[in-house]
Jmol script that loads the backbone (N, CA, C; Angstrom):
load data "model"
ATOM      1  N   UNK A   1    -263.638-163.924-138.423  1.00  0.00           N
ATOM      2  CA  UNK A   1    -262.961-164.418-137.241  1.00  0.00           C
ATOM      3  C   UNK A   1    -261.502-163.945-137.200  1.00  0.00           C
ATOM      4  N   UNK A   2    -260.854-163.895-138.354  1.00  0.00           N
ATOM      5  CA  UNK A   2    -259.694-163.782-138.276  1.00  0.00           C
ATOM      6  C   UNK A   2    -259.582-162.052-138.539  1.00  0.00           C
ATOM      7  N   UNK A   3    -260.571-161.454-138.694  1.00  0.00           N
ATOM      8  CA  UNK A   3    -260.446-160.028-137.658  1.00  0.00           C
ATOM      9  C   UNK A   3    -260.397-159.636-136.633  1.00  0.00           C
ATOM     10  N   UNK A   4    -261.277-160.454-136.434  1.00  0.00           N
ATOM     11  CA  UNK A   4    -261.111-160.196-135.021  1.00  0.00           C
ATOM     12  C   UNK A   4    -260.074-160.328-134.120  1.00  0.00           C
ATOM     13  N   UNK A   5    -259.335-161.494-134.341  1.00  0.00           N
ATOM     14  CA  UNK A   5    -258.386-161.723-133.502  1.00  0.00           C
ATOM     15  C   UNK A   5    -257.215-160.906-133.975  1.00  0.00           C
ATOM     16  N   UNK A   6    -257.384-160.181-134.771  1.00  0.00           N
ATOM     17  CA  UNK A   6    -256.566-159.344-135.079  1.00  0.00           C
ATOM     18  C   UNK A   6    -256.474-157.684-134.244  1.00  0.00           C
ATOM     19  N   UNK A   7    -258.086-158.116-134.287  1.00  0.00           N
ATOM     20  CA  UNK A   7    -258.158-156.749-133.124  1.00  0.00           C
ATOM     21  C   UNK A   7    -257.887-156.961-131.771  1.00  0.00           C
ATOM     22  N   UNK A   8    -258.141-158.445-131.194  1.00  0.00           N
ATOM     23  CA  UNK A   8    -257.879-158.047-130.260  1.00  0.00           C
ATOM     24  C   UNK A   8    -256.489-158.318-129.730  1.00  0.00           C
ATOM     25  N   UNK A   9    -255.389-158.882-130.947  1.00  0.00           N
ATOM     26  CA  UNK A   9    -253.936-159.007-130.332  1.00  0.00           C
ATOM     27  C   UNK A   9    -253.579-156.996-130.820  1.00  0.00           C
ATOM     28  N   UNK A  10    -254.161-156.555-131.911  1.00  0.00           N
ATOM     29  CA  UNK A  10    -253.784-155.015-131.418  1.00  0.00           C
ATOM     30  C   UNK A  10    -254.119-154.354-130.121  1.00  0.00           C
ATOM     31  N   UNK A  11    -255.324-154.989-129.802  1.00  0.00           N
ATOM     32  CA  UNK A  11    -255.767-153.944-128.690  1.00  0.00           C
ATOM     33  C   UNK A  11    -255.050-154.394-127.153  1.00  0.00           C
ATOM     34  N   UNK A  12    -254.441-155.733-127.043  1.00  0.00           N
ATOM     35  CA  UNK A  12    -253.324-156.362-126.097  1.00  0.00           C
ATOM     36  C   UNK A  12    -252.070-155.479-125.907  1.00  0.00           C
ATOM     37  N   UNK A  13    -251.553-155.591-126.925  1.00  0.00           N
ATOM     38  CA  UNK A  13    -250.290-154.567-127.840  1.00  0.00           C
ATOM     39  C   UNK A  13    -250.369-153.174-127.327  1.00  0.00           C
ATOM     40  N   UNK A  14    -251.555-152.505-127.532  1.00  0.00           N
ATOM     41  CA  UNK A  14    -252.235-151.204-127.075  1.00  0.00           C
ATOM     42  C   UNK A  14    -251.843-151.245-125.638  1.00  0.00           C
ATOM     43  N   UNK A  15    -252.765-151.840-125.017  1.00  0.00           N
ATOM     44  CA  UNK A  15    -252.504-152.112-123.376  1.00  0.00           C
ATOM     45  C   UNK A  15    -251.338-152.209-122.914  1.00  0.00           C
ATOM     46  N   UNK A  16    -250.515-153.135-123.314  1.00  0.00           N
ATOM     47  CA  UNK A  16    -248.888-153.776-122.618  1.00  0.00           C
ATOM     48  C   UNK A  16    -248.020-152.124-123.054  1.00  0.00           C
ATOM     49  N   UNK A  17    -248.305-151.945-124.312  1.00  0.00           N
ATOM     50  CA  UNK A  17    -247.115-150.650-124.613  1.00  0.00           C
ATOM     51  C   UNK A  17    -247.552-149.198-123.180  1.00  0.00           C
ATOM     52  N   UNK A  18    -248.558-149.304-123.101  1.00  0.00           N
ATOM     53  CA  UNK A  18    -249.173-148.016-121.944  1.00  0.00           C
ATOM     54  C   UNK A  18    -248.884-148.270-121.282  1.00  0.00           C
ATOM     55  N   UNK A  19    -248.855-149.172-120.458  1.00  0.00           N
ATOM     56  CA  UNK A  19    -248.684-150.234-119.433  1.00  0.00           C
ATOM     57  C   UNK A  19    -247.566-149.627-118.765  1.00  0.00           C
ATOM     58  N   UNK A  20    -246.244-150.368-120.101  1.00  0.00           N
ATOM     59  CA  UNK A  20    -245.214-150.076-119.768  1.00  0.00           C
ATOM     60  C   UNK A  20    -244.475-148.524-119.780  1.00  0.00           C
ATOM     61  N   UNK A  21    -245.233-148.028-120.383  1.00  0.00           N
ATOM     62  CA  UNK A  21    -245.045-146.439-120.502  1.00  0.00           C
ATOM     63  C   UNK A  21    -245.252-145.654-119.382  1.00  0.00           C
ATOM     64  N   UNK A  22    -246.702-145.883-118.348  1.00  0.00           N
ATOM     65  CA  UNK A  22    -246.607-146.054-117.415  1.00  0.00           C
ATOM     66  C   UNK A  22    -245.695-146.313-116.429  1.00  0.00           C
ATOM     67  N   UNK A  23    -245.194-147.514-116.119  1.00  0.00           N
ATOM     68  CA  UNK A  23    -244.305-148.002-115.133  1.00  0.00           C
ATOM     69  C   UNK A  23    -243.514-146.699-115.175  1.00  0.00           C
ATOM     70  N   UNK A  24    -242.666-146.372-116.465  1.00  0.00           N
ATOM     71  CA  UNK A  24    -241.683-145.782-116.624  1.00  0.00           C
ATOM     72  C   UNK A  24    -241.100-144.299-116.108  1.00  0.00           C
ATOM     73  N   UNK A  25    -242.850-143.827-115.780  1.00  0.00           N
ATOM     74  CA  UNK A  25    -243.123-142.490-115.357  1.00  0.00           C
ATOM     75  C   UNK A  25    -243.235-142.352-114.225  1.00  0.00           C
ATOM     76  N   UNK A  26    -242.565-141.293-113.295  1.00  0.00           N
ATOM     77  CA  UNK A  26    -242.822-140.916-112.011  1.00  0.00           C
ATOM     78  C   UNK A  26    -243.182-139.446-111.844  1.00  0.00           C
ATOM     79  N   UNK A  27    -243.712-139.260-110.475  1.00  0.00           N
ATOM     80  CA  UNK A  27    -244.137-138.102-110.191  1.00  0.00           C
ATOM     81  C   UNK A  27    -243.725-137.599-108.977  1.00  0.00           C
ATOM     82  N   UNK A  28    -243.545-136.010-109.340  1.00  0.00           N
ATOM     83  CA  UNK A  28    -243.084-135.769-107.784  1.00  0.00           C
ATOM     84  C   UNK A  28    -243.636-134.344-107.816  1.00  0.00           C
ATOM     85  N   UNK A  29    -243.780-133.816-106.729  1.00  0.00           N
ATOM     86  CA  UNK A  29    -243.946-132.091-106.479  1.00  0.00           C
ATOM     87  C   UNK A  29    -243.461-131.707-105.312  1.00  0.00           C
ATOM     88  N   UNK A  30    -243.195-130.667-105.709  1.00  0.00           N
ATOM     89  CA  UNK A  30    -242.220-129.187-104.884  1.00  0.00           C
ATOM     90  C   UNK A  30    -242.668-128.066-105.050  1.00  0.00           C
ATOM     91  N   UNK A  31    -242.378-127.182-103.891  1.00  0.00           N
ATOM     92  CA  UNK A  31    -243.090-125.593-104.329  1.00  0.00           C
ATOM     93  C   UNK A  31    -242.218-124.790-105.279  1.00  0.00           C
ATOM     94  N   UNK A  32    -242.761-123.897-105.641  1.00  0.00           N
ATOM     95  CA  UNK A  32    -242.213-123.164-106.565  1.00  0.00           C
ATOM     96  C   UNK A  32    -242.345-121.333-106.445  1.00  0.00           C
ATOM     97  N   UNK A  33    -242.015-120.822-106.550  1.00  0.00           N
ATOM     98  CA  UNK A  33    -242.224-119.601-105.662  1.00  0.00           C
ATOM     99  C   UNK A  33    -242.525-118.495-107.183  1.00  0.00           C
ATOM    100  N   UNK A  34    -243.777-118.055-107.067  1.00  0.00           N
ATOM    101  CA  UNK A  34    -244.293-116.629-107.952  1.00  0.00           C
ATOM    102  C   UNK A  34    -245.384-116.558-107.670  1.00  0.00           C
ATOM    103  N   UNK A  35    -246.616-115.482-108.511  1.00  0.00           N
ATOM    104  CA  UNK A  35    -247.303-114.540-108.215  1.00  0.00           C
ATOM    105  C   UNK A  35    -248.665-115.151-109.459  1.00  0.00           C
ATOM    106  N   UNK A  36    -248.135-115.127-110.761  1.00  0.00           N
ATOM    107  CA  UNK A  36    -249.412-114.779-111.527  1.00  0.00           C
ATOM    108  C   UNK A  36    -249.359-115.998-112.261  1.00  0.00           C
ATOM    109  N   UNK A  37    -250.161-115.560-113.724  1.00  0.00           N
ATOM    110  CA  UNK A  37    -250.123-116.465-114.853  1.00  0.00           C
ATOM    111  C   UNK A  37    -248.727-116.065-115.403  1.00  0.00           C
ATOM    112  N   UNK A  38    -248.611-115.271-115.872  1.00  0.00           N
ATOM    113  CA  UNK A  38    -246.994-114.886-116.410  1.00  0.00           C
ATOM    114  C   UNK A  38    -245.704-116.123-115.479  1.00  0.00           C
ATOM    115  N   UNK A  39    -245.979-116.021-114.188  1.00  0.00           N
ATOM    116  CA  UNK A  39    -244.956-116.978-113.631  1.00  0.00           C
ATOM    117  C   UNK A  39    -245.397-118.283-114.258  1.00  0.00           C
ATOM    118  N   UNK A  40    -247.186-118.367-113.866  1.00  0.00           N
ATOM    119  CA  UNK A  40    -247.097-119.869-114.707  1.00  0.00           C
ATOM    120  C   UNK A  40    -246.397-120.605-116.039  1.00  0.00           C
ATOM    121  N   UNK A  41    -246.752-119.682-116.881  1.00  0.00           N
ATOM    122  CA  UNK A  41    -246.203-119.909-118.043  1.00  0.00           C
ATOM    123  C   UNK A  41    -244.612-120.212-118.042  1.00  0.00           C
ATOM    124  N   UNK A  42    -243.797-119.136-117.466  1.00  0.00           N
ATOM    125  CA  UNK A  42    -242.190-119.281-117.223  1.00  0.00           C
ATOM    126  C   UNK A  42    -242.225-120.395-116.796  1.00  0.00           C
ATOM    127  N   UNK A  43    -242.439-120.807-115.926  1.00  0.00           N
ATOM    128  CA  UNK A  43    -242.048-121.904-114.661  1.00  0.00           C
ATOM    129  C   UNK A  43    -242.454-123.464-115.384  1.00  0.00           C
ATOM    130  N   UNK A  44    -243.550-123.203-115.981  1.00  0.00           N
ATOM    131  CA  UNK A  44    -244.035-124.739-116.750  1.00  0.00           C
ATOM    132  C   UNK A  44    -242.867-125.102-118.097  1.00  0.00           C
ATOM    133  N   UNK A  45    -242.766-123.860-118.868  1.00  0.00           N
ATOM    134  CA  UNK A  45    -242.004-123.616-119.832  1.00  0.00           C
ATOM    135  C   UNK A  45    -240.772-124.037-119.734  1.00  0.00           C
ATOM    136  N   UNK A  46    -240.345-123.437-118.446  1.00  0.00           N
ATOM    137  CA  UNK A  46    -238.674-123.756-118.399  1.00  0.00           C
ATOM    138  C   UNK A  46    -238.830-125.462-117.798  1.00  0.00           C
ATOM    139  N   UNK A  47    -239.775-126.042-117.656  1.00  0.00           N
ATOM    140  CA  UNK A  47    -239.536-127.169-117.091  1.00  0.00           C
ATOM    141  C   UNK A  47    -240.345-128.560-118.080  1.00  0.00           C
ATOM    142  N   UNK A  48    -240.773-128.221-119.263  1.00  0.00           N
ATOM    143  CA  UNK A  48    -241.077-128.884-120.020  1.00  0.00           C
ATOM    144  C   UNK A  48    -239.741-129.248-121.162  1.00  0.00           C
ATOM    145  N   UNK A  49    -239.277-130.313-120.764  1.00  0.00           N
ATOM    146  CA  UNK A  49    -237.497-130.761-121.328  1.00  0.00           C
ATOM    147  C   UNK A  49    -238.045-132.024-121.902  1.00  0.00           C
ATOM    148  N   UNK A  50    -237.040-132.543-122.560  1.00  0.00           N
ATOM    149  CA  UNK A  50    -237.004-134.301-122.977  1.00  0.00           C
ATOM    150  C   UNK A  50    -237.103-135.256-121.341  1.00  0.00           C
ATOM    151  N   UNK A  51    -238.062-135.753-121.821  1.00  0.00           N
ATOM    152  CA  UNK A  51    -238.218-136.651-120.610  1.00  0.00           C
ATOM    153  C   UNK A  51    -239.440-136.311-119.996  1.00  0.00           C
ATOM    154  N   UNK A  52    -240.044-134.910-119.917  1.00  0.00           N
ATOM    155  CA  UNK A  52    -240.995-134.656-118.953  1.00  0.00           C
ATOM    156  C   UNK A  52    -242.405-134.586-119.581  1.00  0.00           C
ATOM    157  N   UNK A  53    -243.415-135.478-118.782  1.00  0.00           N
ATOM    158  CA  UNK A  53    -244.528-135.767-119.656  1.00  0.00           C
ATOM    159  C   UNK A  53    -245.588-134.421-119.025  1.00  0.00           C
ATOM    160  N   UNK A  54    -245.319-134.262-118.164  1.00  0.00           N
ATOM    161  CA  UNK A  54    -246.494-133.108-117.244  1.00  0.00           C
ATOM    162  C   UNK A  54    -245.257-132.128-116.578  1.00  0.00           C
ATOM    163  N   UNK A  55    -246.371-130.945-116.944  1.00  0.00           N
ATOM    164  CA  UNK A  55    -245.337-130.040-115.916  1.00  0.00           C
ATOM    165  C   UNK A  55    -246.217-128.835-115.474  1.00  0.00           C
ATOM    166  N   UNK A  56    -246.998-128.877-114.286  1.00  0.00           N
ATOM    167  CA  UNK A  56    -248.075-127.997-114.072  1.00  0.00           C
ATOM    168  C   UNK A  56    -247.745-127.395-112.364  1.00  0.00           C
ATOM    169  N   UNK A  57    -247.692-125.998-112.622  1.00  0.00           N
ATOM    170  CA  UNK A  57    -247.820-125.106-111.975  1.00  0.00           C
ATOM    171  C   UNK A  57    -249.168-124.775-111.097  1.00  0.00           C
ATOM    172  N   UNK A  58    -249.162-125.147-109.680  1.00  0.00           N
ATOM    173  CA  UNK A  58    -250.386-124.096-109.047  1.00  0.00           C
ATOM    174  C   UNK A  58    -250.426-122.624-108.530  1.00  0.00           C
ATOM    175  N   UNK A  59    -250.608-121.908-108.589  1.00  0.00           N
ATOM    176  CA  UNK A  59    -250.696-120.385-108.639  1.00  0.00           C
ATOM    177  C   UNK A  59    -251.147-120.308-107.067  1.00  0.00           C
ATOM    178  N   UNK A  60    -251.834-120.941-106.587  1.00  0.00           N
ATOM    179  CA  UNK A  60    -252.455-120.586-105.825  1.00  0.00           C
ATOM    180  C   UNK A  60    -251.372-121.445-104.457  1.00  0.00           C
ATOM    181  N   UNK A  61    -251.096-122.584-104.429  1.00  0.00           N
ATOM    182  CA  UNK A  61    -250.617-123.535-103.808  1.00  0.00           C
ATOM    183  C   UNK A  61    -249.430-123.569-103.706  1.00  0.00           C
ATOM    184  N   UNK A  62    -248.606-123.027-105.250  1.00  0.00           N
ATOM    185  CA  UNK A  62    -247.027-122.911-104.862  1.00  0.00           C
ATOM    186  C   UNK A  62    -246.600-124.412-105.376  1.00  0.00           C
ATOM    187  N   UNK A  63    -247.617-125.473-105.812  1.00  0.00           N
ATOM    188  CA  UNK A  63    -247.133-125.911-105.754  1.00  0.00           C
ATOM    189  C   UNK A  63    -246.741-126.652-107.530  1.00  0.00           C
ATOM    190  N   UNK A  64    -245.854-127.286-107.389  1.00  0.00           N
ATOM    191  CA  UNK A  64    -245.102-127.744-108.432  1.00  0.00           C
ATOM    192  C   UNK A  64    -245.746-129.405-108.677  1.00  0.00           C
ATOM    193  N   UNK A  65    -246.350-129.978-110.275  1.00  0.00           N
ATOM    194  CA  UNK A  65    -246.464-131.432-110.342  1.00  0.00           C
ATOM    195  C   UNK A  65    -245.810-131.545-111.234  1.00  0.00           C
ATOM    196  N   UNK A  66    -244.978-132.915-111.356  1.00  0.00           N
ATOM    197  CA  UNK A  66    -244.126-133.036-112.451  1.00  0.00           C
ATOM    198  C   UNK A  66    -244.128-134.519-112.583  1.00  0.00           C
ATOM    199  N   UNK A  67    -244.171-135.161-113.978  1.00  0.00           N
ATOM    200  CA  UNK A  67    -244.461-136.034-114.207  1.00  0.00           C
ATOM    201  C   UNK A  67    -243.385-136.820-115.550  1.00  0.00           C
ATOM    202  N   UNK A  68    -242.164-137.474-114.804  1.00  0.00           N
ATOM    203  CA  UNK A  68    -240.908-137.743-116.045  1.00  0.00           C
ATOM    204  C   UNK A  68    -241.119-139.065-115.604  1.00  0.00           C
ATOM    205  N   UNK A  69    -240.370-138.538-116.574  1.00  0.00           N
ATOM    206  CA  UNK A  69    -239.090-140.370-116.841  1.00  0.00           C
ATOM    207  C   UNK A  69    -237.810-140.437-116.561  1.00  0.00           C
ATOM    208  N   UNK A  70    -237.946-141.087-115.146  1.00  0.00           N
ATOM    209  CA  UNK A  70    -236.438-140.771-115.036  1.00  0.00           C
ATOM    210  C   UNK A  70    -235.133-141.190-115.300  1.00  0.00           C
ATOM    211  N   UNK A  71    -234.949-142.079-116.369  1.00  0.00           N
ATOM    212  CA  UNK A  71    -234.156-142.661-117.013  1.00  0.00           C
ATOM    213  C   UNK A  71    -233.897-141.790-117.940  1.00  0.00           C
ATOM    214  N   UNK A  72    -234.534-140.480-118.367  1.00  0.00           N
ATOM    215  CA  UNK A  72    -233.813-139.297-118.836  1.00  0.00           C
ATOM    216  C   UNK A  72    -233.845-138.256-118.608  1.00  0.00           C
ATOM    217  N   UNK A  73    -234.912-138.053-117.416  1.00  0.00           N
ATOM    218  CA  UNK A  73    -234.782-136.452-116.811  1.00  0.00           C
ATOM    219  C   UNK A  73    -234.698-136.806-114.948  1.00  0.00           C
ATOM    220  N   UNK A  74    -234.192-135.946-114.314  1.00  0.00           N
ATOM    221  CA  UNK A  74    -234.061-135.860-113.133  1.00  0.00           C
ATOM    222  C   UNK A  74    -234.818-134.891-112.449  1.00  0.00           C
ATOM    223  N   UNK A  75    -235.305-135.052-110.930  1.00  0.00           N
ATOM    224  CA  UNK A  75    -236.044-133.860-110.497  1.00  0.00           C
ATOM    225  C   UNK A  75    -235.280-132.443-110.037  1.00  0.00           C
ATOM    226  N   UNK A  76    -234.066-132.493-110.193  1.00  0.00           N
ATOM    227  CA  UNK A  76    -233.035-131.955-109.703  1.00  0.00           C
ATOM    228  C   UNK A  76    -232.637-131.131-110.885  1.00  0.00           C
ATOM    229  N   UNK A  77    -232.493-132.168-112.306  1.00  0.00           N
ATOM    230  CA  UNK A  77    -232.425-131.008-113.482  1.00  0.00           C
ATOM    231  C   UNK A  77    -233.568-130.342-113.616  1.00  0.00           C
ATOM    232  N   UNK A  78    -234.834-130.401-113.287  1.00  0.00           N
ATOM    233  CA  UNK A  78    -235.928-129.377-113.873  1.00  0.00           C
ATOM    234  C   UNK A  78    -236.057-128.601-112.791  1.00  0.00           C
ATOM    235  N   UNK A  79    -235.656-128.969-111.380  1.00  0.00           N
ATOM    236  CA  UNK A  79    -235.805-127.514-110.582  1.00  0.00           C
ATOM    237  C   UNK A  79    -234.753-126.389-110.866  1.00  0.00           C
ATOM    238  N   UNK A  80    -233.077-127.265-111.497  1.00  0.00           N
ATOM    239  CA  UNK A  80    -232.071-126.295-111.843  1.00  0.00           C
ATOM    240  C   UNK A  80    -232.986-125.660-112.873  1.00  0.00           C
ATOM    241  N   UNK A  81    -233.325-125.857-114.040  1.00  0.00           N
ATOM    242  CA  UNK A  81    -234.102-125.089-115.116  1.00  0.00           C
ATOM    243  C   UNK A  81    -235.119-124.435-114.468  1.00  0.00           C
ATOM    244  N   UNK A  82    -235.836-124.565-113.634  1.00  0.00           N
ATOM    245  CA  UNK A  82    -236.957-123.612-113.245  1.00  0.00           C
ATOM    246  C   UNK A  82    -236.280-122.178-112.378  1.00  0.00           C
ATOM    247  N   UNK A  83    -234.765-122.881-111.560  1.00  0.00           N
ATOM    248  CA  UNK A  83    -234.139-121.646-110.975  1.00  0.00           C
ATOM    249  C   UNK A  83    -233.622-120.706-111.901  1.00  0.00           C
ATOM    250  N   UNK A  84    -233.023-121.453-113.307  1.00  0.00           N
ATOM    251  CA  UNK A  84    -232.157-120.540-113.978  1.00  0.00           C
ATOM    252  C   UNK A  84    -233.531-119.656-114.828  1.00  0.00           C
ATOM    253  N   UNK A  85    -234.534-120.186-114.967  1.00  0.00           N
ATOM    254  CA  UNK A  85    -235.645-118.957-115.366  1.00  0.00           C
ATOM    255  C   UNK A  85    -235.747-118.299-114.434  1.00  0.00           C
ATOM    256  N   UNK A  86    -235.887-117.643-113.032  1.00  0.00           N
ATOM    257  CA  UNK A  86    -235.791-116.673-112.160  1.00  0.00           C
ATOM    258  C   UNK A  86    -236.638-117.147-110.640  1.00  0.00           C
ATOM    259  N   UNK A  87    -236.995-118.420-110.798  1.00  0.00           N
ATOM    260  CA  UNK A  87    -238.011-118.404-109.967  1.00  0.00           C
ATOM    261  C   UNK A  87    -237.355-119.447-108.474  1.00  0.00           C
ATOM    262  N   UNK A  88    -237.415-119.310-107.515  1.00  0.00           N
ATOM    263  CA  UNK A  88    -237.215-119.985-106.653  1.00  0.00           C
ATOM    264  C   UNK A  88    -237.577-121.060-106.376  1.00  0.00           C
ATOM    265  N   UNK A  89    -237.189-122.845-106.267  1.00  0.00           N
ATOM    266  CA  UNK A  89    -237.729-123.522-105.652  1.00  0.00           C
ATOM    267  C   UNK A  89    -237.151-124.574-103.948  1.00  0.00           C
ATOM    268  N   UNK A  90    -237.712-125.675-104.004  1.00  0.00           N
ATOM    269  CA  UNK A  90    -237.576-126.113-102.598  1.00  0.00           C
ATOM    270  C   UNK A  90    -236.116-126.302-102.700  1.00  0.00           C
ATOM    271  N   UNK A  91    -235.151-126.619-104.020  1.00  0.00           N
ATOM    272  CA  UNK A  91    -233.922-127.040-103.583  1.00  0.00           C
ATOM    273  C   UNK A  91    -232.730-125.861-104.031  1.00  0.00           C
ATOM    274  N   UNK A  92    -233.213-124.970-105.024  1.00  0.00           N
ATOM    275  CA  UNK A  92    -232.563-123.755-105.642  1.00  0.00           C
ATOM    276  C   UNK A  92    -233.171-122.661-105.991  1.00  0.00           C
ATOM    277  N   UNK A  93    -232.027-121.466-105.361  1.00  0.00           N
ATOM    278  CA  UNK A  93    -232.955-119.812-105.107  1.00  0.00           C
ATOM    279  C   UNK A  93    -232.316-119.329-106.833  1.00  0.00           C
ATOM    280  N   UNK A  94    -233.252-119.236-107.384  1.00  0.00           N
ATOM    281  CA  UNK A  94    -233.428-118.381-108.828  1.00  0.00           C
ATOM    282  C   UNK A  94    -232.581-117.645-109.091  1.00  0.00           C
ATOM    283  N   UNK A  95    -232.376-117.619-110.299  1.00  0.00           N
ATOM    284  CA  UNK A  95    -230.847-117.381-110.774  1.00  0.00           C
ATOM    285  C   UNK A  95    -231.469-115.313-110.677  1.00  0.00           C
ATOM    286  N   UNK A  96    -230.524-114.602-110.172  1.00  0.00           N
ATOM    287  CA  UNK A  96    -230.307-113.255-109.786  1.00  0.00           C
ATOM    288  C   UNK A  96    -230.874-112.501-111.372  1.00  0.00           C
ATOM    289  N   UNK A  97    -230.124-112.568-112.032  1.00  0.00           N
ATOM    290  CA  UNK A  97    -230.211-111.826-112.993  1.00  0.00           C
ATOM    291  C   UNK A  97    -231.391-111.968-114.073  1.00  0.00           C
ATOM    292  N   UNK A  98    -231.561-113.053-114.249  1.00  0.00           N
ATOM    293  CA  UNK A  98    -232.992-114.082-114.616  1.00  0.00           C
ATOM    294  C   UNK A  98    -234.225-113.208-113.906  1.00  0.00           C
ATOM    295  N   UNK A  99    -234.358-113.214-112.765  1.00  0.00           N
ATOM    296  CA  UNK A  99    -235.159-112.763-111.823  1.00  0.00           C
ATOM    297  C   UNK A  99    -235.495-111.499-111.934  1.00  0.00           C
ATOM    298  N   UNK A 100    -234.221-110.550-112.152  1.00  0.00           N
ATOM    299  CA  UNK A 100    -234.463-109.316-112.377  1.00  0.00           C
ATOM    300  C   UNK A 100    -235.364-108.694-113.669  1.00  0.00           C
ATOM    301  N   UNK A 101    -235.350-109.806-115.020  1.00  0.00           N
ATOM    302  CA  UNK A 101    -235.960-109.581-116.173  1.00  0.00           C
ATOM    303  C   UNK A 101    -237.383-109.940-115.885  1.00  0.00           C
ATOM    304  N   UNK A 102    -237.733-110.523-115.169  1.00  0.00           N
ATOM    305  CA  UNK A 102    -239.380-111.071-114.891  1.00  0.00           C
ATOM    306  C   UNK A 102    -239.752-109.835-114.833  1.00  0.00           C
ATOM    307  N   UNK A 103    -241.385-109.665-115.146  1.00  0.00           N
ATOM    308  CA  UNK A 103    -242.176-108.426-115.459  1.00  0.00           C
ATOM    309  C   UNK A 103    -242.229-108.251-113.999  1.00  0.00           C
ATOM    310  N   UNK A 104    -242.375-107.236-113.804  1.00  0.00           N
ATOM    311  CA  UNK A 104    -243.183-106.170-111.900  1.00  0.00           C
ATOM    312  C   UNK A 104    -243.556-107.376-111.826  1.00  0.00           C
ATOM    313  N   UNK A 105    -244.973-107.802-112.102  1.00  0.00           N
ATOM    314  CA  UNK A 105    -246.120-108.556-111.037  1.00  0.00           C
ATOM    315  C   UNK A 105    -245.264-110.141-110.711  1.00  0.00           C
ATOM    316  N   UNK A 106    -244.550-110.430-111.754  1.00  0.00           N
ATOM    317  CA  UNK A 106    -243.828-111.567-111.304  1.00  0.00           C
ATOM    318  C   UNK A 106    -242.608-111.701-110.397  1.00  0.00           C
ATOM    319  N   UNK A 107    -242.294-110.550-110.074  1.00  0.00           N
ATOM    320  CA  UNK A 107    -241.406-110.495-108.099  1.00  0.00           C
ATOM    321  C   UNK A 107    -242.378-110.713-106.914  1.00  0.00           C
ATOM    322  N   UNK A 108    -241.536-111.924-107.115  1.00  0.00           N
ATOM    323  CA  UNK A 108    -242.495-112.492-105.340  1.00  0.00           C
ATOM    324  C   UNK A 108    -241.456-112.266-104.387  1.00  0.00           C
ATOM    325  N   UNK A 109    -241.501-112.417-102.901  1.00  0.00           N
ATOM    326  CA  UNK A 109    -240.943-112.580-101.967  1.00  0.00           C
ATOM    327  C   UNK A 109    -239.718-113.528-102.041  1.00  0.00           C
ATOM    328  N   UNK A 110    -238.740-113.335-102.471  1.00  0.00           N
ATOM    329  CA  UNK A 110    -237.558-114.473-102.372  1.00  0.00           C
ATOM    330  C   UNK A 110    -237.058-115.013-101.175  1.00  0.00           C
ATOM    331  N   UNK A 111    -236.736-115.951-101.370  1.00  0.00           N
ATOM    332  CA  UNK A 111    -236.165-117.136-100.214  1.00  0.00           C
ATOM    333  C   UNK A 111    -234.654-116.076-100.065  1.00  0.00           C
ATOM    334  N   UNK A 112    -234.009-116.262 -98.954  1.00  0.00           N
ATOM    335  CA  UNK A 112    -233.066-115.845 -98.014  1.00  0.00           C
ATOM    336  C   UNK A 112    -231.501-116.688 -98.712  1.00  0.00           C
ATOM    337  N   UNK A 113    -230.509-116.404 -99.123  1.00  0.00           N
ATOM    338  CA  UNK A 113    -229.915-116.910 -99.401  1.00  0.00           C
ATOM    339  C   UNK A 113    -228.760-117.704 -98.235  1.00  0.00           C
ATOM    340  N   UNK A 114    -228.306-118.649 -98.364  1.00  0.00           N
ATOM    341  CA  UNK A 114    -227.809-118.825 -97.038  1.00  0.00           C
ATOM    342  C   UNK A 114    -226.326-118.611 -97.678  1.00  0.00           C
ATOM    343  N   UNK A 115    -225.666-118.001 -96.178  1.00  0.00           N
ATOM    344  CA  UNK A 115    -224.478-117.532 -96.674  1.00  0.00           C
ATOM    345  C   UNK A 115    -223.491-118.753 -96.148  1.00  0.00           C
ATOM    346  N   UNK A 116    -222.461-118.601 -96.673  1.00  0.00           N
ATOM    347  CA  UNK A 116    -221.215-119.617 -96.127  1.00  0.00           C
ATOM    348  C   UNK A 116    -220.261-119.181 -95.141  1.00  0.00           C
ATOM    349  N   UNK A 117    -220.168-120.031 -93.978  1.00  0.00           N
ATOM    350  CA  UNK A 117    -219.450-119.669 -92.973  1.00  0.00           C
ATOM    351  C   UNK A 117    -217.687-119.240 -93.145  1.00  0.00           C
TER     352      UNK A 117
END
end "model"
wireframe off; spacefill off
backbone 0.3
color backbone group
């Protein structure tokens, strides 16, 4: 008997800690602008930081899922990190020189820079 109840205040414990691990996590997506697997890899890479539990690239869709905590990562710092690897997204156009090192197949069509009046 007194195993049991041992298992099941662990397996309570189990639950409440996920639980709250859960709460803690949010999700958001944005496009992300490249071509192949090679971009995949960059783009997930540069955006897998402290804080971020998911960071998945669609190839096909453009589009960006990301899955933190934002009490230590922001969606704003992992799109800066995904620009400064070369790649364009919804809030920042890819850092120039970054961009230029990506292999051939990974130059996609870049976003338009807007100039200042």
């Amino acid at each position: 008997m007194k195993q049991l109840k041992s298992m099941m205040l662990l397996l309570i414990a189990s639950l409440a800690f996920t639980a709250t691990k859960a709460q803690d996590s949010k999700t958001d997506t944005f496009k992300v602008w490249g071509n192949c697997g090679m971009c995949k890899k960059t783009i997930e890479k540069a955006a897998k930081t402290e804080g971020v539990e998911k960071a998945e690239w669609n190839r096909e869709t453009k589009v960006f899922t990301l899955v933190y905590n934002p009490a230590v990562m922001s969606n704003e710092k992992i799109q800066k990190a995904i620009s400064a690897a070369g790649y364009d997204t919804e809030k920042f156009i890819g850092d120039d020189k970054a961009y230029e090192k990506l292999p051939g197949c990974c130059h996609y069509e870049r976003k338009k820079k807007q100039e200042n009046n």
